[in-house]
C-alpha positions as CSV (number, residue, x, y, z in Angstrom):
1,X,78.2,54.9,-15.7
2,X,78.0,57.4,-18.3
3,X,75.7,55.9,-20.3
4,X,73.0,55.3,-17.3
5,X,73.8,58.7,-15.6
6,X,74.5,61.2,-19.0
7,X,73.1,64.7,-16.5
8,X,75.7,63.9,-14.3
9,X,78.5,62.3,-15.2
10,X,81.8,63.1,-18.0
11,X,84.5,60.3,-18.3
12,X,87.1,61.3,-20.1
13,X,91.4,60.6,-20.6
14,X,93.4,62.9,-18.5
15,X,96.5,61.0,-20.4
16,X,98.5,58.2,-20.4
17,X,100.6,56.4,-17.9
18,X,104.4,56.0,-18.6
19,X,103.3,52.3,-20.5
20,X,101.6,54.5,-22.7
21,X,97.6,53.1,-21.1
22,X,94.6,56.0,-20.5
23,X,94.5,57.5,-17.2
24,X,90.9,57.7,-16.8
25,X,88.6,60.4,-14.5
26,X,85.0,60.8,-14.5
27,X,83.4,64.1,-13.0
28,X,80.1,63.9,-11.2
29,X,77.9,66.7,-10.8
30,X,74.3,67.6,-12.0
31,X,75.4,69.9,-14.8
32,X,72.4,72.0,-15.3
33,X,73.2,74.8,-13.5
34,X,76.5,75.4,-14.7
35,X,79.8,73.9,-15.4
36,X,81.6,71.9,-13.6
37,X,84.7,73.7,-14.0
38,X,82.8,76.5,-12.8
39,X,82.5,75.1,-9.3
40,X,84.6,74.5,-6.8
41,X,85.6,70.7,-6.8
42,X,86.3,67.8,-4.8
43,X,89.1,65.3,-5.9
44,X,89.5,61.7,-4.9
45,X,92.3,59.9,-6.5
46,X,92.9,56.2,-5.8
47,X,95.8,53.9,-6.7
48,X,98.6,56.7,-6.3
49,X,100.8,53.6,-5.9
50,X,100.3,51.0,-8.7
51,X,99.7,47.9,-6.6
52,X,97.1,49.7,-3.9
53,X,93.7,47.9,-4.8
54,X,92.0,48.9,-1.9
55,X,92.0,52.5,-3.1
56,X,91.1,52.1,-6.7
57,X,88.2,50.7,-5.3
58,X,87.3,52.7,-3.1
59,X,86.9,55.7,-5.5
60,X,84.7,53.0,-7.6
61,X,82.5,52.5,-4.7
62,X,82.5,56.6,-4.4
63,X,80.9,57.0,-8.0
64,X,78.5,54.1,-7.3
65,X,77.4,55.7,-4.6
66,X,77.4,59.1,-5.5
67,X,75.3,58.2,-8.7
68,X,72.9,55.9,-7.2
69,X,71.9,57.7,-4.3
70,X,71.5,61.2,-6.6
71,X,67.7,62.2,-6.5
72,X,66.9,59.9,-3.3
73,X,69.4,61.7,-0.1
74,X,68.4,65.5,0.0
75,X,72.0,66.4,1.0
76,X,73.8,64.7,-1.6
77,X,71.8,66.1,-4.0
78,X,72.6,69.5,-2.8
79,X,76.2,68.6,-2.5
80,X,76.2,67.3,-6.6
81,X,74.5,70.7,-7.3
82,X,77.1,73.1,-6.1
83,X,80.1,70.8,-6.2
84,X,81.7,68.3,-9.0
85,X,83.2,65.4,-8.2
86,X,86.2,64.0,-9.6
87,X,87.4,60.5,-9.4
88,X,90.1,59.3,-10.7
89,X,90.8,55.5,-10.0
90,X,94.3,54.7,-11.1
91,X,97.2,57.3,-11.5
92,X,100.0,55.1,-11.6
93,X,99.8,52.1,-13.4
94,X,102.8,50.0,-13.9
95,X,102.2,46.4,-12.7
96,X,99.1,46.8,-12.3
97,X,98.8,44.2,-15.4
98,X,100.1,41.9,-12.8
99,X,97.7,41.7,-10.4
């Protein structure tokens, strides 16, 4: 996503889970007019609990979205003007290997 969308979007490693894996978040926002941690935000997180799957992809589907519809949906585009977006798939993460 990063690659494809490099005005809008920051992944980055917020840390590491208690098995010692990244904790990864991307922030979406059209980052010409300012900084994103100049605006005020909106957070998603999914998978608070490690085995939730619907909600890890959920927040995927939410950066899909978000990304692809920038440009073509006048509101959206409004919305990734004045507001960043942070998702954050997977906060807790043991057994997830499992699944």
């Amino acid at each position: 996503m990063g690659c494809k969308y490099p005005d809008l979007v920051d992944l980055y490693e917020v840390g590491k889970s208690y098995e010692g894996r990244p904790i990864i978040q991307i922030t979406i926002t059209n980052k010409k007019p300012g900084k994103d941690t100049d605006k005020p935000a909106a957070f998603f997180e999914g998978g608070r609990h490690s085995c939730e799957v619907t909600t890890s992809e959920c927040v995927l589907w939410l950066a899909k979205y978000l990304l692809e519809k920038y440009g073509k949906d006048p509101t959206l585009h409004i919305f990734l003007i004045l507001k960043p977006f942070i998702c954050n798939q997977l906060i807790i993460q043991m057994g997830i290997i499992f699944l």
